[in-house]
NUPA-519646 format. One line per field, with one value per residue: x, y, z of N, C-alpha, C in turn; residue in three letters; residue number from 1. Coordinates in Angstrom, 3 decimals, m for minus. Atoms other than C-alpha are relative to their C-alpha. Example, Ala and Ser with C-alpha at 12.3 -4.5 7.8 and 13.67 -1.06 7.14 Angstrom:
BEGIN
n_px = (0.890,m0.820)
n_py = (m1.190,m1.190)
n_pz = (0.000,m0.060)
ca_px = (12.300,13.670)
ca_py = (m4.500,m1.060)
ca_pz = (7.800,7.140)
c_px = (0.900,m0.770)
c_py = (1.200,1.090)
c_pz = (0.000,0.730)
rest = (ALA,SER)
nr = (1,2)
//
This chain:
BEGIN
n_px = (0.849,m0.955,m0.384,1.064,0.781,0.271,0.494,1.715,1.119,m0.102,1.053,0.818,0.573,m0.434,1.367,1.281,m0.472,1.064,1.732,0.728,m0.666,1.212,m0.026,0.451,m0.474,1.185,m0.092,m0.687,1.280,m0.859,0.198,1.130,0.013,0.848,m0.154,0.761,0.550,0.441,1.832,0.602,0.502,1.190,0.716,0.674,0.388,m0.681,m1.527,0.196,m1.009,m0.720,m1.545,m0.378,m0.516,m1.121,m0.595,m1.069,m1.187,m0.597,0.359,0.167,0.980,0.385,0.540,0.755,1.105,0.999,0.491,1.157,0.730,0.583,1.287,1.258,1.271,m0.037,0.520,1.468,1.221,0.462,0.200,1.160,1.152,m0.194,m1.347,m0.420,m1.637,m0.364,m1.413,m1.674,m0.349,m1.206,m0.319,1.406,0.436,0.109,1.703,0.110,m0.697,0.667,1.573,m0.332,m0.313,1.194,0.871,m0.967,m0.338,0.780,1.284,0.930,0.854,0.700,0.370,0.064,m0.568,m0.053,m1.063,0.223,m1.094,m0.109,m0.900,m1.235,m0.083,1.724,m0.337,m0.372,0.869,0.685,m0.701,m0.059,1.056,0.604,m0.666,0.549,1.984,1.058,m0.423,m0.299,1.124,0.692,m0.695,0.665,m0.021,1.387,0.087,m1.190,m0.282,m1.327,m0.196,m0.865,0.085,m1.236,0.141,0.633,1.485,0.508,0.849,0.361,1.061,1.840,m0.368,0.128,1.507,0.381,m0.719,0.384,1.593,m0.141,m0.529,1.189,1.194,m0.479,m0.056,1.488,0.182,m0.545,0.214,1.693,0.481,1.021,m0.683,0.073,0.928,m1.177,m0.206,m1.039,m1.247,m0.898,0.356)
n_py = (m1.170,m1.217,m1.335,0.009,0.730,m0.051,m1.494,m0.184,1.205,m0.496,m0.934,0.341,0.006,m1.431,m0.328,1.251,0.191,m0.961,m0.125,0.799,m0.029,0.194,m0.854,0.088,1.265,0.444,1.138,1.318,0.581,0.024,m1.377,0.232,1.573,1.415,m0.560,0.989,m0.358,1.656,0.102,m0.639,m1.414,0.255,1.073,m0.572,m1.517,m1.073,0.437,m0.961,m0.669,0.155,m0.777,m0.040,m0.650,0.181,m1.368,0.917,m0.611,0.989,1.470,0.362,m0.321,0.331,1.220,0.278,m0.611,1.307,0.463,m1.009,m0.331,1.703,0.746,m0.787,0.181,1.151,1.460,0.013,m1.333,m0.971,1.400,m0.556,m1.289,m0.812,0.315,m1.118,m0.631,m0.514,m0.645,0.162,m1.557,m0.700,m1.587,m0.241,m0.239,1.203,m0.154,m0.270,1.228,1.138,0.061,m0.415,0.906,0.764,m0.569,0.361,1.161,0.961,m0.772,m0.565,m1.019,0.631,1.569,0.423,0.469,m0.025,0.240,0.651,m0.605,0.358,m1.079,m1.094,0.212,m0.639,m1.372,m0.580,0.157,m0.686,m1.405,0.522,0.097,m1.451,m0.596,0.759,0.716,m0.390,0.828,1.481,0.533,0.249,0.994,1.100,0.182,0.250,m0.327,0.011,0.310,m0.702,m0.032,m0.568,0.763,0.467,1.863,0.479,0.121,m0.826,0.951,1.410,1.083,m0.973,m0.836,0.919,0.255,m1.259,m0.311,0.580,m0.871,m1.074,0.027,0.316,m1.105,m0.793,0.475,0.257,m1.154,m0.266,1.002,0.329,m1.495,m0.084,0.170,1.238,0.907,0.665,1.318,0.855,m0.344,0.842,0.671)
n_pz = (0.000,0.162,m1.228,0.650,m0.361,m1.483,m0.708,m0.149,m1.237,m1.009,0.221,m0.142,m1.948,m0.955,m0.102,m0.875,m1.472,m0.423,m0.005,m1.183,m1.595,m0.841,m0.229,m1.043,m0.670,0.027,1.439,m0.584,m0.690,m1.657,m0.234,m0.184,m1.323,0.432,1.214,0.481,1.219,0.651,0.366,0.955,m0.604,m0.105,m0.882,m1.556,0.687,m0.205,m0.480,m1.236,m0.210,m1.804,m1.178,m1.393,m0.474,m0.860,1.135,0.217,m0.724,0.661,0.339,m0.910,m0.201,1.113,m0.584,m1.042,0.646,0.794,m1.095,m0.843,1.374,0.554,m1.290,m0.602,1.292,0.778,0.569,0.616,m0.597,1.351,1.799,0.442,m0.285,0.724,0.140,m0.809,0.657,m1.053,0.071,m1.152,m0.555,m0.479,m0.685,0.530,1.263,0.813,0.901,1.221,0.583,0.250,0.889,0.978,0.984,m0.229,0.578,1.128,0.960,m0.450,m0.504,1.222,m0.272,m0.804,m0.884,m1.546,m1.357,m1.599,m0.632,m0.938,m0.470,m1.561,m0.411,0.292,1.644,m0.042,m0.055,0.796,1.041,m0.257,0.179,1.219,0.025,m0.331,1.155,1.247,0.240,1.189,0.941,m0.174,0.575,1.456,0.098,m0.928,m1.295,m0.422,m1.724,0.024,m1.469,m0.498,m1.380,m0.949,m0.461,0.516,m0.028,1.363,m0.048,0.392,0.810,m0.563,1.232,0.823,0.361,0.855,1.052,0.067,0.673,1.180,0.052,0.421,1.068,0.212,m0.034,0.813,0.678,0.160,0.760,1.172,0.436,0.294,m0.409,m0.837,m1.582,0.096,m1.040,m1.358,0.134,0.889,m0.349,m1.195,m1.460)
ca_px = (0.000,1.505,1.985,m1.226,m3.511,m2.518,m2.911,m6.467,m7.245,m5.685,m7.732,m10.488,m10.763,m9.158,m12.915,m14.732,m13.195,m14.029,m17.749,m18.258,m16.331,m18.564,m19.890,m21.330,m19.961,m23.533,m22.748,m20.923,m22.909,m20.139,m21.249,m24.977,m26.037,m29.017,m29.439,m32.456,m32.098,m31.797,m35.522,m37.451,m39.243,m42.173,m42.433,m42.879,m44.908,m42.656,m39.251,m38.544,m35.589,m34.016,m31.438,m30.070,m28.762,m25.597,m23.260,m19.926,m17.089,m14.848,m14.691,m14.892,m18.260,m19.484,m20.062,m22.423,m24.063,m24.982,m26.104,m28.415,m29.627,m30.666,m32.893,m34.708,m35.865,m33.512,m34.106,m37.922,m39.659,m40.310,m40.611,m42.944,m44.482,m41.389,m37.750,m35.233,m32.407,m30.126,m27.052,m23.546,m23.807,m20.867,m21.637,m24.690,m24.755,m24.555,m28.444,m28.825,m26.322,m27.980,m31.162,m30.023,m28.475,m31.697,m34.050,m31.532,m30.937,m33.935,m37.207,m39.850,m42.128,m44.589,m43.687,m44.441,m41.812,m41.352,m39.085,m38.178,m35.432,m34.044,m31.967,m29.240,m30.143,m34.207,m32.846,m30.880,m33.648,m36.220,m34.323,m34.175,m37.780,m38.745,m36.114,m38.175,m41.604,m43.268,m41.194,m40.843,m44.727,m45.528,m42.557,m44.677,m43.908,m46.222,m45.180,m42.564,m41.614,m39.126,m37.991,m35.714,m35.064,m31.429,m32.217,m33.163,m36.916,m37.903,m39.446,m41.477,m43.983,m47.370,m45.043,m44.540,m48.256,m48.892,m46.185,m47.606,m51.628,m50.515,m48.625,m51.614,m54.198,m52.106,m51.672,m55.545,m55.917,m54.294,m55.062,m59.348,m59.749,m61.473,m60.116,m59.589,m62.180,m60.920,m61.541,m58.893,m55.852,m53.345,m54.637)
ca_py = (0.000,3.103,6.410,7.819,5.416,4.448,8.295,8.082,4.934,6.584,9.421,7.667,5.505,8.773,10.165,6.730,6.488,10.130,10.267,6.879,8.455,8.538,11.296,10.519,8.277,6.968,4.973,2.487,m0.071,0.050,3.362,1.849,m0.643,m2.041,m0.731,m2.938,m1.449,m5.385,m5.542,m4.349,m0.885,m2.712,m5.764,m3.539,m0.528,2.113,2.337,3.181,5.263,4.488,6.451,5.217,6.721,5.607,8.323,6.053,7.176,3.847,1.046,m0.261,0.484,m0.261,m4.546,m2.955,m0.574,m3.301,m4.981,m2.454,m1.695,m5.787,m6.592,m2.891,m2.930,m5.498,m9.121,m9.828,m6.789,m5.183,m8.214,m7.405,m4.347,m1.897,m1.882,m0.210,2.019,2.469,4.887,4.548,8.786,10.100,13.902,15.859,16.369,13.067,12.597,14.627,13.071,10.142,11.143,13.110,10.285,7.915,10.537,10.711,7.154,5.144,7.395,8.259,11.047,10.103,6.610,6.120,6.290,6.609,7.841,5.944,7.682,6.924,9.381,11.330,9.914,10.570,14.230,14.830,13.316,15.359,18.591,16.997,16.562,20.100,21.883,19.996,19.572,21.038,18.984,15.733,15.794,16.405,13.623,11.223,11.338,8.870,9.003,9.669,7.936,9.799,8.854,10.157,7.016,5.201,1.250,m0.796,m1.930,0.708,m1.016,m3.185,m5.581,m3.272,m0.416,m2.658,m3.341,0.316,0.990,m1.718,m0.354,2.819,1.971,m0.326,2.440,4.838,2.166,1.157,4.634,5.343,2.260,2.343,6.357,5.358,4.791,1.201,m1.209,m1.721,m5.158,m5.582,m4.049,m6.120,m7.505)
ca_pz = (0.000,m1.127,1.672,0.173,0.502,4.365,5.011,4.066,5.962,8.983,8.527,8.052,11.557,13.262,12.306,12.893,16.487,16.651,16.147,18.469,21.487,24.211,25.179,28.996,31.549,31.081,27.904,30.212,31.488,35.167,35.612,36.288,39.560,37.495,33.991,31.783,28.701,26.878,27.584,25.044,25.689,24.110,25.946,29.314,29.389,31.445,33.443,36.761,37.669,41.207,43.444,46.666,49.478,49.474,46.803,45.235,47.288,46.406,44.784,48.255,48.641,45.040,46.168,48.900,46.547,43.881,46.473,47.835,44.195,43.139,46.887,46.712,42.404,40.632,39.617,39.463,41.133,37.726,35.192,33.053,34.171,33.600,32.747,35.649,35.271,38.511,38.086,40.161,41.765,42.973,43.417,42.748,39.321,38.231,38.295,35.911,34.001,34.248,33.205,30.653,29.181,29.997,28.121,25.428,24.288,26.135,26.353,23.836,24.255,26.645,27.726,31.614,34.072,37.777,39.923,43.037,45.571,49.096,51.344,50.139,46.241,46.724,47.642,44.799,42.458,43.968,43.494,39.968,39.903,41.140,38.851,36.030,36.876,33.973,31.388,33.058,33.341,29.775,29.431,31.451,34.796,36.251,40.121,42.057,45.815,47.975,51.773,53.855,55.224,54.849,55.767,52.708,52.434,51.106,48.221,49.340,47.561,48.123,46.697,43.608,43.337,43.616,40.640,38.673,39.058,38.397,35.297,34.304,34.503,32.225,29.949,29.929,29.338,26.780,25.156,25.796,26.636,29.670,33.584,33.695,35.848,39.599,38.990,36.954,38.877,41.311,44.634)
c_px = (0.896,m0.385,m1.355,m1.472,m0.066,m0.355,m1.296,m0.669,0.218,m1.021,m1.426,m0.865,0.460,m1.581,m1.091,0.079,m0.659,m1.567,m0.483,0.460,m1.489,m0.209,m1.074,0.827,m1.075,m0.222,0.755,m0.733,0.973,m0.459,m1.847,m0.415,m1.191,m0.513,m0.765,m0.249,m0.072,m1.609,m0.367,m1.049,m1.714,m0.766,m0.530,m0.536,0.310,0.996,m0.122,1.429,m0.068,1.435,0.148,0.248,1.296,0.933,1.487,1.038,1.112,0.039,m0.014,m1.821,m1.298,m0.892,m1.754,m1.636,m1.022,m0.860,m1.323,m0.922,m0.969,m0.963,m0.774,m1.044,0.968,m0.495,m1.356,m1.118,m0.849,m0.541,m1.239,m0.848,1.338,1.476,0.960,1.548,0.536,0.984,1.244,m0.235,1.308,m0.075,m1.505,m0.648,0.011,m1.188,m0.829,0.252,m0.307,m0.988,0.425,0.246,m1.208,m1.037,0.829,0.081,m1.717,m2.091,m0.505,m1.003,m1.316,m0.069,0.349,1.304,m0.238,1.442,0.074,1.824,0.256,1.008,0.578,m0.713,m1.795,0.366,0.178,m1.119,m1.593,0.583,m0.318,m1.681,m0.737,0.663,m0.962,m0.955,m0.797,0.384,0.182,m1.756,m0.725,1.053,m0.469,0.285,m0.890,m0.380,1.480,m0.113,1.418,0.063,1.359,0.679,1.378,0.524,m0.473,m1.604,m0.809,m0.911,m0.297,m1.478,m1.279,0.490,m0.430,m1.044,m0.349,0.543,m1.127,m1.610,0.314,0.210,m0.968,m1.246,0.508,m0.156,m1.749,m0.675,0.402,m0.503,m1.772,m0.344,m0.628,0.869,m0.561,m1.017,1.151,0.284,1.111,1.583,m0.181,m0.446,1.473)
c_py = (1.233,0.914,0.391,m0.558,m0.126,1.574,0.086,m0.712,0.656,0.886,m0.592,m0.664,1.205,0.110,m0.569,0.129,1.459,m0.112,m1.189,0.613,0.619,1.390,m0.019,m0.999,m1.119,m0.776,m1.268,m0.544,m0.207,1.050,m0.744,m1.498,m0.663,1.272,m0.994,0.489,m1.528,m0.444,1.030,1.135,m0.586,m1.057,0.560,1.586,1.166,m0.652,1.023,0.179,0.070,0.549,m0.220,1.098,0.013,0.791,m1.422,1.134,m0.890,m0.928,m1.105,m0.292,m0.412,m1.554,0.743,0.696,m0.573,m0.569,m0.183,0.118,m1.304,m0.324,1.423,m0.030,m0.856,m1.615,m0.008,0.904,0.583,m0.824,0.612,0.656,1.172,m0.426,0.870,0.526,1.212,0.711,0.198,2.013,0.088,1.262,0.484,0.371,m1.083,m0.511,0.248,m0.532,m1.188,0.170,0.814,m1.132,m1.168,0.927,0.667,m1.408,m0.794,0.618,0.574,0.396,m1.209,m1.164,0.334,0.283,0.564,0.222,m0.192,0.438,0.122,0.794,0.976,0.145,0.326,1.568,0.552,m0.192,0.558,0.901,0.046,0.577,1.524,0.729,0.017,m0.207,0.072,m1.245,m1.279,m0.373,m0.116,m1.484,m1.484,m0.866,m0.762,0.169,0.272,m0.706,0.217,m0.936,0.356,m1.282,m0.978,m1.668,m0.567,m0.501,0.737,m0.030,m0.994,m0.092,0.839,1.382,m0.484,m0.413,1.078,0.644,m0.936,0.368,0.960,m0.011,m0.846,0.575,0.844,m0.836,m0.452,1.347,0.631,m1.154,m0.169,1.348,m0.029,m0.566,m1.695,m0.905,m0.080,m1.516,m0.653,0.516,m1.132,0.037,0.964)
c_pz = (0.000,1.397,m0.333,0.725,1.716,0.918,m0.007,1.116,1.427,0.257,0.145,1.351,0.439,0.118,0.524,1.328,0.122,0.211,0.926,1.407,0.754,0.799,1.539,0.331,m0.010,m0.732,0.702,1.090,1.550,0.344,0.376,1.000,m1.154,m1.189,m0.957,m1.445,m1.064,m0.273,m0.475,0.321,m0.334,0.432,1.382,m0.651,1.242,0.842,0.956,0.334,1.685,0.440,0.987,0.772,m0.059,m1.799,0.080,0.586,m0.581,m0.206,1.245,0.671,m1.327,0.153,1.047,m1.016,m1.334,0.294,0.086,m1.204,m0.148,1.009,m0.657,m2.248,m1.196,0.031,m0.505,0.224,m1.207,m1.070,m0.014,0.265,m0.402,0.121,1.503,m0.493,1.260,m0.074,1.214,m0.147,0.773,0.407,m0.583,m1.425,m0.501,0.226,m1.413,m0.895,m0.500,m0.754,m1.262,m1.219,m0.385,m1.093,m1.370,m0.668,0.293,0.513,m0.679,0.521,0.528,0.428,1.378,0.559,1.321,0.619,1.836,0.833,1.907,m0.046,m0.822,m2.125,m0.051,m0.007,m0.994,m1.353,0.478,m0.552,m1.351,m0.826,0.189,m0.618,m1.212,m0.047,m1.472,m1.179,0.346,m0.103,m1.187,m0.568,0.379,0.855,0.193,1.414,0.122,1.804,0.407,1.474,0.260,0.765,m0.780,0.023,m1.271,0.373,m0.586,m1.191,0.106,m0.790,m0.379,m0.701,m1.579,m0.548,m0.180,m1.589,m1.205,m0.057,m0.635,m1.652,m0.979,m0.376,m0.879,m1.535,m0.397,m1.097,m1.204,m1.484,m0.762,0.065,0.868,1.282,m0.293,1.520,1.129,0.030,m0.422,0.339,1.366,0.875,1.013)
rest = (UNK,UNK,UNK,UNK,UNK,UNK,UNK,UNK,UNK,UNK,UNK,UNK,UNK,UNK,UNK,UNK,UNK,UNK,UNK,UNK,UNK,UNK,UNK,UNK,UNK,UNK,UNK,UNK,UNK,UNK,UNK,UNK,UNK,UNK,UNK,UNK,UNK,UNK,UNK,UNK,UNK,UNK,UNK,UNK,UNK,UNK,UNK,UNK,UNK,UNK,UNK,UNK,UNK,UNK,UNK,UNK,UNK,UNK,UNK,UNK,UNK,UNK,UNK,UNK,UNK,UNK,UNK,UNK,UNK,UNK,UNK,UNK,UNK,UNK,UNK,UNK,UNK,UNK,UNK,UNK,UNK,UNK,UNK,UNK,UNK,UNK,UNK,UNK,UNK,UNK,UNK,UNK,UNK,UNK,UNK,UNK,UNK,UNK,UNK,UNK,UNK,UNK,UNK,UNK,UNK,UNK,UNK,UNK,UNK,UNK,UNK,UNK,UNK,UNK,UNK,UNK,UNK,UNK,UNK,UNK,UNK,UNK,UNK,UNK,UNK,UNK,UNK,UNK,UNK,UNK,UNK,UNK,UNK,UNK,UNK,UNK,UNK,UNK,UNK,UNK,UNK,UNK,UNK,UNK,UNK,UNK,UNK,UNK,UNK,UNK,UNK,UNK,UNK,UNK,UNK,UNK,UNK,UNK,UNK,UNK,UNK,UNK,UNK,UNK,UNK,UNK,UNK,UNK,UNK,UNK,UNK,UNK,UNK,UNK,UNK,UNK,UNK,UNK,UNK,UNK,UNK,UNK,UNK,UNK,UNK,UNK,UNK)
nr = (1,2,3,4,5,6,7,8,9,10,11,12,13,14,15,16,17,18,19,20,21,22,23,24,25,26,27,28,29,30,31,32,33,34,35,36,37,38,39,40,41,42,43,44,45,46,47,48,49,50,51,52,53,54,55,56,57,58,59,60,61,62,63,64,65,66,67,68,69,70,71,72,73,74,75,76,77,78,79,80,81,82,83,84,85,86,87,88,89,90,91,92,93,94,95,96,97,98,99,100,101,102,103,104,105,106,107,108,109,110,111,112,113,114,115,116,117,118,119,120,121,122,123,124,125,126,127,128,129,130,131,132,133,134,135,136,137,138,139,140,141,142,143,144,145,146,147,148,149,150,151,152,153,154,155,156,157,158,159,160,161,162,163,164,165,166,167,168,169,170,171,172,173,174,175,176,177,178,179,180,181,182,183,184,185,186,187)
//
């Protein structure tokens, strides 16, 4: 290959590599305790956005905060009712951050979510939430649950049926134009 030629190809990835570089820490699935984008946006009908209390200080702490993430809304809490998407915080702007990147790659005008926020990480996604009201509800906010409260439990099972009613009834609605029968929401 003549001089020439390999100058182009160089050139050429140079640009490719450019244009994929990542432009959030948010594109890396380590950067996220429980992150469900794999499931399909249209097998579930909305996604619930969760913030601990506990902020990443060091990778010391990371094991506990996985942890903490998988008992309060990973594994089966959500199946089939909505997808979740937990973000590794570190300081107070990385909420945003998160969601930014969440309503950027993973969020189409008016689908459902929820946001669900304990201590320190409920705080900052409140703040979030009240910064933003107007646009997160035309976005389709459907609820939001805060506590103050720094023990895990905090999602607990009648929360979960509450999330999934809720998200049920939007979807009805939308669906029939009419408030869905009580009959037919979760025990």
């Amino acid at each position: 290959m003549d001089m020439k030629v390999k100058s182009s190809i160089a050139v050429a990835l140079l640009a490719l590599l450019a244009g994929c570089a990542h432009q959030s820490p948010y594109d890396y699935m380590e950067n996220w305790l429980v992150r469900e984008d794999a499931v399909r946006d249209f097998s579930v009908h909305a996604d619930v956005i969760y913030l601990q209390d506990r902020l990443y200080d060091d990778m010391s702490t990371l094991g506990l905060m996985f942890a903490h993430a998988q008992n309060e809304v990973g594994g089966d809490r959500f199946k089939g009712v909505a997808r979740v998407f937990s973000p590794l915080v570190a300081n107070s702007d990385d909420p945003e951050r998160a969601l930014d990147w969440y309503f950027r790659y993973h969020h189409k005008n008016g689908r459902p979510f929820l946001f669900i926020g304990e201590g320190r990480g409920g705080a900052l996604l409140k703040a979030y939430e009240d910064d933003n009201a107007d646009d997160l509800k035309d976005d389709g906010l459907l609820a939001s649950f805060y506590t103050d409260e720094t023990e895990g439990g905090f999602v607990t099972d009648r929360m979960v049926k509450v999330i999934h009613n809720s998200i049920m009834r939007k979807r009805y609605l939308d669906q029939w134009g009419r408030e869905m029968p009580e009959s037919m929401l979760k025990d």
